[in-house]
N, C-alpha and C positions, 0 to 999 in steps of 0.2 A: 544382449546386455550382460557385461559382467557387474556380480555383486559379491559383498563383503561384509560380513558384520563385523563390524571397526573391534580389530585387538580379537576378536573368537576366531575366524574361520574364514575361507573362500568358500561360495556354495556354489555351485555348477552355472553354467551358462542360459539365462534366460530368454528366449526366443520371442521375440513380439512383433507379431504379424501386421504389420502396416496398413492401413488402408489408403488410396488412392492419394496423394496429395491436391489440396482445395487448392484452385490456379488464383483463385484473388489472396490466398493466404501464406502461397508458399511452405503448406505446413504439413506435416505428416502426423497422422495421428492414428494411437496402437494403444492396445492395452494387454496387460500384462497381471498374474495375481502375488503380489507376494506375503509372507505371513507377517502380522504387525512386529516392529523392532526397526533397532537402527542399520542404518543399508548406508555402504557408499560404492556408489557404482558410478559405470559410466559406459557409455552406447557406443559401440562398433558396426560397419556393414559387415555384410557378408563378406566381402572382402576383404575385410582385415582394419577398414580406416577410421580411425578414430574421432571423437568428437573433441572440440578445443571449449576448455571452459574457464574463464575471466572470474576468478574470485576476487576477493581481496585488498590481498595480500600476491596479486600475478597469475599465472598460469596456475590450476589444480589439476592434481591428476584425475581426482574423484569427486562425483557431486554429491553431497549427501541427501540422502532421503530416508523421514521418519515416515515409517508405514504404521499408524496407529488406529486403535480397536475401534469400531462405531461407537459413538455416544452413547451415554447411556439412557432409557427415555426420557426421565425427566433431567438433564442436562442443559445449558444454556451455552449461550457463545456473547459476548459481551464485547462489541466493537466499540470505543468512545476516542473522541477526540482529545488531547492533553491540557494545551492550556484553556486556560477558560472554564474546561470542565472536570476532570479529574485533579488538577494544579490548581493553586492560586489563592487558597487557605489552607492549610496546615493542618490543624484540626480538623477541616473536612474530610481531607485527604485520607489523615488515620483512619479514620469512623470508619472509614470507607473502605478501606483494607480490612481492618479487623470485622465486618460483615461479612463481607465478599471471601474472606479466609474461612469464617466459623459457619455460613451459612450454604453459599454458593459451593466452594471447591470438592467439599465434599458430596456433592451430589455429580462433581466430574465437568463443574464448570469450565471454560474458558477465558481468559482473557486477550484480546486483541488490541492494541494502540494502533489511533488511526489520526497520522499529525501531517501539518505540512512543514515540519521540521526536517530538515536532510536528518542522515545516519548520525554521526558524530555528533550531535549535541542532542536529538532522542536519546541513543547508547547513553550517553553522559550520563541524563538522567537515572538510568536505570541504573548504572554502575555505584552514582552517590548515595544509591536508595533512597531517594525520593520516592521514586517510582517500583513495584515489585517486580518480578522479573516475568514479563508475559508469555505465550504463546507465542505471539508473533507482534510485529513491527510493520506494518506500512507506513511508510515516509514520503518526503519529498512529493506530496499532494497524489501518490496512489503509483510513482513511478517505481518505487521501491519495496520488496518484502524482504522480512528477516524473520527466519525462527530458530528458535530458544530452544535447545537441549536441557535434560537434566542437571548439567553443572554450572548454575549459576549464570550470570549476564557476560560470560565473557565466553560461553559456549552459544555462537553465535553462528547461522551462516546465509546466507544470499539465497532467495527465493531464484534457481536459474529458470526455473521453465517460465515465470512471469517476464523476468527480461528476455527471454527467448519471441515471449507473444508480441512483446511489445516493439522490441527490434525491429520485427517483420512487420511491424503494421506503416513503418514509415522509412522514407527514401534520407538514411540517414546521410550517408556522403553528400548527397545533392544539396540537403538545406544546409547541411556543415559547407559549405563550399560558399552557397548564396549569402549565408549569416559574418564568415569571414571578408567579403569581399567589401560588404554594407557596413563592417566593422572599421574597416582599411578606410572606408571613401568618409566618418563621422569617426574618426581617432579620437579628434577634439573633444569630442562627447562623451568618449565612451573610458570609463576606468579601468574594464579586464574581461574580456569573454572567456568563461572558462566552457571546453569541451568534455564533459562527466564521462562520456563513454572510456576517453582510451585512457582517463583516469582511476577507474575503479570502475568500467564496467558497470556506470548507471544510467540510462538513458536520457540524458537532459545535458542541453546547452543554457546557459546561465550568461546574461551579460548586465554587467552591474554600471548604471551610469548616475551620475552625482545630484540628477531632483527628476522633480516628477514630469517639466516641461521637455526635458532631453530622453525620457523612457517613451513619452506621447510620440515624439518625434519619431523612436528606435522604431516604435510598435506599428506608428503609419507605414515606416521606409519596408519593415518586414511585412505585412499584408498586404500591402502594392505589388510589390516585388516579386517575391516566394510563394504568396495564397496567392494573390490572385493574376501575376501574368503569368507565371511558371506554371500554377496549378499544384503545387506541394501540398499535400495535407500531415498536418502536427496540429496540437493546440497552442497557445499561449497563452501564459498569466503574467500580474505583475503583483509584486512584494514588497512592501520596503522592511529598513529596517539598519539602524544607526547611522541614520539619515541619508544613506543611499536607497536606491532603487534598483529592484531584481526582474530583469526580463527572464523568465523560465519559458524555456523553450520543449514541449514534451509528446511524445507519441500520438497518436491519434485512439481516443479512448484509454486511455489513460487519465485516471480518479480514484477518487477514494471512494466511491460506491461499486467500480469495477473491480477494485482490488478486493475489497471487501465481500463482494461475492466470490470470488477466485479462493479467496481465504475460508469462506465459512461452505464451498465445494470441497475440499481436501481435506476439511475436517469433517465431514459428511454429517454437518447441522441441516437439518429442515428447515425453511425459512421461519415458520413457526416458531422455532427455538432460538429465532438473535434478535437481538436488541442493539440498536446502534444511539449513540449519547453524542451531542454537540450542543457550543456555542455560536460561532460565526457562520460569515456568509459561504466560506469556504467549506466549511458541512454541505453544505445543498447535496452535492453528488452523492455525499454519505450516505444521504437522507433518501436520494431518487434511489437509491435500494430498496427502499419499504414499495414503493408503486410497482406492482407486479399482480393486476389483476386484484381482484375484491379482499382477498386473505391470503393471497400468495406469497406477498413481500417479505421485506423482515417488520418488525418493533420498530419502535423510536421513542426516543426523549430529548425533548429542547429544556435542559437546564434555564432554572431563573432569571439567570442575566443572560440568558443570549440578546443577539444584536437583532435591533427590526426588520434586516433584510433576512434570516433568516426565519423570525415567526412568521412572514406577509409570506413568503413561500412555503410553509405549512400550511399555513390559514389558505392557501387556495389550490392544494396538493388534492388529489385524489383517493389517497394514502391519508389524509388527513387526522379520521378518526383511529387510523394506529400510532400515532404521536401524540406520548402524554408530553402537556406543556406542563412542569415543574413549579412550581411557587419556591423550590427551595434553590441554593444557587449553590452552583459548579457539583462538586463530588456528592455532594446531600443530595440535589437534585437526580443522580445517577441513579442513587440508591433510593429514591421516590417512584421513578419507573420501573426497578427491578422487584420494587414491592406491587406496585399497579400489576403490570403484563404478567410476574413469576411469583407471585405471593407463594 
């Protein structure tokens, strides 16, 4: 591995001893120490061959990596969902900043966004300051991370090793091949399959058709087909949203609870120290974070107005009594659980 700290210095070559790769995973795994700061590097064999890495904005030469210091004890990580809970009054919204600034951060808080909003209209948010500038960004329902630098929301860059895991977990050409051909044979149906990967290197096929009775149709043709005669494993959801409907096609384990542990690991919180905040049913995954044995999980809070399908999956969680249910709604509600769990 060579590294760099961006604009200082080249530091010598770091050697990271491999361990065996796992045959269901395809994966090599090594560890390495380096001292907390900013790194951009990038992984060579012994032989000289390079790794190829999809940012962007196209091919990078270097991946960055922040190596940053353990938490401090009483420190927290704060995962929440956007709209619904953090969004959607104004005033709450500030309150909620200005706590979260004067109380939180200086004890070495976190912040994480945990949406199913793809990149580009998350970013938005952040950039119009709505939103303050987080830690990190998972998107697009857990297929997506991003983390934030020091300079503002336009220092931004792609979690690569999570697209790395999630790559490997599924037979991408194969279902691209199957989802094209079912695309070809229902044209009539269908408005646009976009393929995320050779477009920014995001793992998700997206195919948008114009109601809800022609997405039932897509979703049968693709579980017939793909799951169950081929035998492909991905997840899929569906979406609407200005009156179309979104078939998201995405890795297998891929969520916003997987992400979200992926996230509060590299930031070396104990589950004891995160709190995850939502409204809808699309939290759930967020939420199967907290169930991790009796006290192992993380926190929770179901904001005021969440949706019934997501308190009926609290209300019969096993995790249960770690999820405060909120009386107050969206960002107050936040700040009702951080007062509960982190007084």
């Amino acid at each position: 591995m060579l590294c760099a700290c961006e604009g200082v210095r080249e530091i010598e070559r770091v050697l990271v001893p491999l361990d065996d790769p796992v045959e269901a995973e395809g994966l090599f795994k090594g560890t390495a120490t380096l001292e907390p700061g900013e790194y951009r590097v990038k992984f060579l064999t012994e032989d000289g061959e390079e790794e190829v890495l999809q940012g962007l904005h196209g091919i990078e030469r270097f991946r960055p990596i922040t190596v940053l210091p353990p938490p401090k004890p009483d420190a927290i990580l704060l995962m929440s969902d956007i709209d619904g809970t953090l969004i959607g009054d104004e005033d709450s919204t500030n309150q909620f900043f200005w706590i979260w600034n004067e109380q939180y951060k200086p004890r070495g808080a976190h912040l994480v966004y945990n949406t199913g909003r793809p990149f580009p209209s998350a970013h938005n948010l952040i950039k119009d300051n709505r939103l303050h500038v987080p830690t990190a960004l998972v998107c697009s329902e857990g297929t997506e991370i991003y983390w934030f630098g020091c300079f503002g929301s336009e220092d931004v860059e792609p979690d690569y090793e999570w697209r790395e895991i999630l790559m490997l977990s599924w037979d991408y050409e194969a279902i691209k091949e199957g989802v094209q051909v079912l695309v070809q044979q229902m044209e009539h149906e269908v408005n646009e399959a976009q393929y995320l990967f050779e477009v920014c290197g995001q793992p998700m096929i997206v195919i948008n058709v114009p109601d809800k009775g022609k997405a039932d149709n897509m979703i049968g043709k693709i579980t017939h087909e793909l799951l169950n005669t081929q035998g492909l494993k991905f997840e899929m959801t569906c979406s609407s949203g200005g009156g179309n409907f979104f078939i998201l096609i995405t890795p297998k384990g891929a969520s916003k609870g997987s992400a979200a542990l992926h996230v509060s690991k590299r930031l070396g919180f104990k589950p004891e120290q995160v709190m995850v905040a939502g409204d809808g049913e699309n939290d759930v995954p967020l939420f199967e974070a907290t169930v991790d044995g009796k006290d192992k999980g993380f926190k929770g809070v179901i904001v005021g107005n969440a949706v019934e399908g997501l308190r009926t999956w609290v209300g019969r969680s096993p995790s249960s009594h770690k999820i405060h249910r909120s009386l107050s709604q969206q960002a107050l509600g936040v700040l009702e659980g951080l007062s509960i769990h982190f007084p």
